[in-house]
C-alpha positions in Angstrom: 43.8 63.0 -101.4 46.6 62.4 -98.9 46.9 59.6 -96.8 46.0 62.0 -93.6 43.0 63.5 -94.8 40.7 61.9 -92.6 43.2 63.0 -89.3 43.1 66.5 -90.7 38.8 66.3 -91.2 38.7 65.0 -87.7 40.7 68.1 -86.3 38.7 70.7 -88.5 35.3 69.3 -87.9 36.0 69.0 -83.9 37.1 72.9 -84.3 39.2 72.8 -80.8 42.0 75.2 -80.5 44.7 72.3 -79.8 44.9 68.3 -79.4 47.0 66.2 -77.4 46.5 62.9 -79.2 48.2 59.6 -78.5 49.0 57.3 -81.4 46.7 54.9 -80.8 44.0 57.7 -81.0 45.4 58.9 -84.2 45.3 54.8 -85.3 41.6 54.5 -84.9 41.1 58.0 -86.8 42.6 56.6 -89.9 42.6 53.0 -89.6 46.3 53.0 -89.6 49.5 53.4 -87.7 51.4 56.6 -88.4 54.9 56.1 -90.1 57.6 58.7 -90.6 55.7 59.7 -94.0 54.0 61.7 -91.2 56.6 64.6 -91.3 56.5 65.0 -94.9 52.4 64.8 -94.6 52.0 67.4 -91.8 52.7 69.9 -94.2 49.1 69.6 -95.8 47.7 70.4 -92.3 47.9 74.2 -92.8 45.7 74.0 -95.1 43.1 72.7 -92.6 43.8 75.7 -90.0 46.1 73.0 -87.4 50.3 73.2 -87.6 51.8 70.1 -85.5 52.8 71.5 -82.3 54.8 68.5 -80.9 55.5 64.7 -81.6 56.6 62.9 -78.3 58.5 59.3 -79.1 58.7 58.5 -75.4 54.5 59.7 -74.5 53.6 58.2 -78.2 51.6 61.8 -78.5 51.2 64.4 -81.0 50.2 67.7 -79.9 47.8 69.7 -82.5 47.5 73.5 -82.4 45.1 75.4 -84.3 46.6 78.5 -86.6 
């Protein structure tokens, strides 16, 4: 089970076509701040239907689109 699953869950079970969440969002999803193991994680999120559209540094936003 990866570190993310519950981030991935959340974008499956809410079944939108894309997110725009902002970090702190994301925070209270898994309890904990994103790091840069983030980039290697994202990978798994195919698996769940979503590909990582866009990371914003300067909003503190990942966009989520849905395969």
């Amino acid at each position: 089970m990866s570190k993310y699953e519950p981030l991935w869950n959340y974008l499956k079970e809410n079944k939108k076509d894309n997110y725009k969440l902002t970090y702190e969002e994301i925070k209270k999803i898994l309890g904990f701040e994103i790091d840069h193991s983030f980039l290697t994680y994202k990978k798994e999120l195919k698996e769940y239907g979503y590909e990582v559209d866009k990371i914003s540094m300067k909003e503190r936003t990942i966009i989520f689109n849905k395969l």
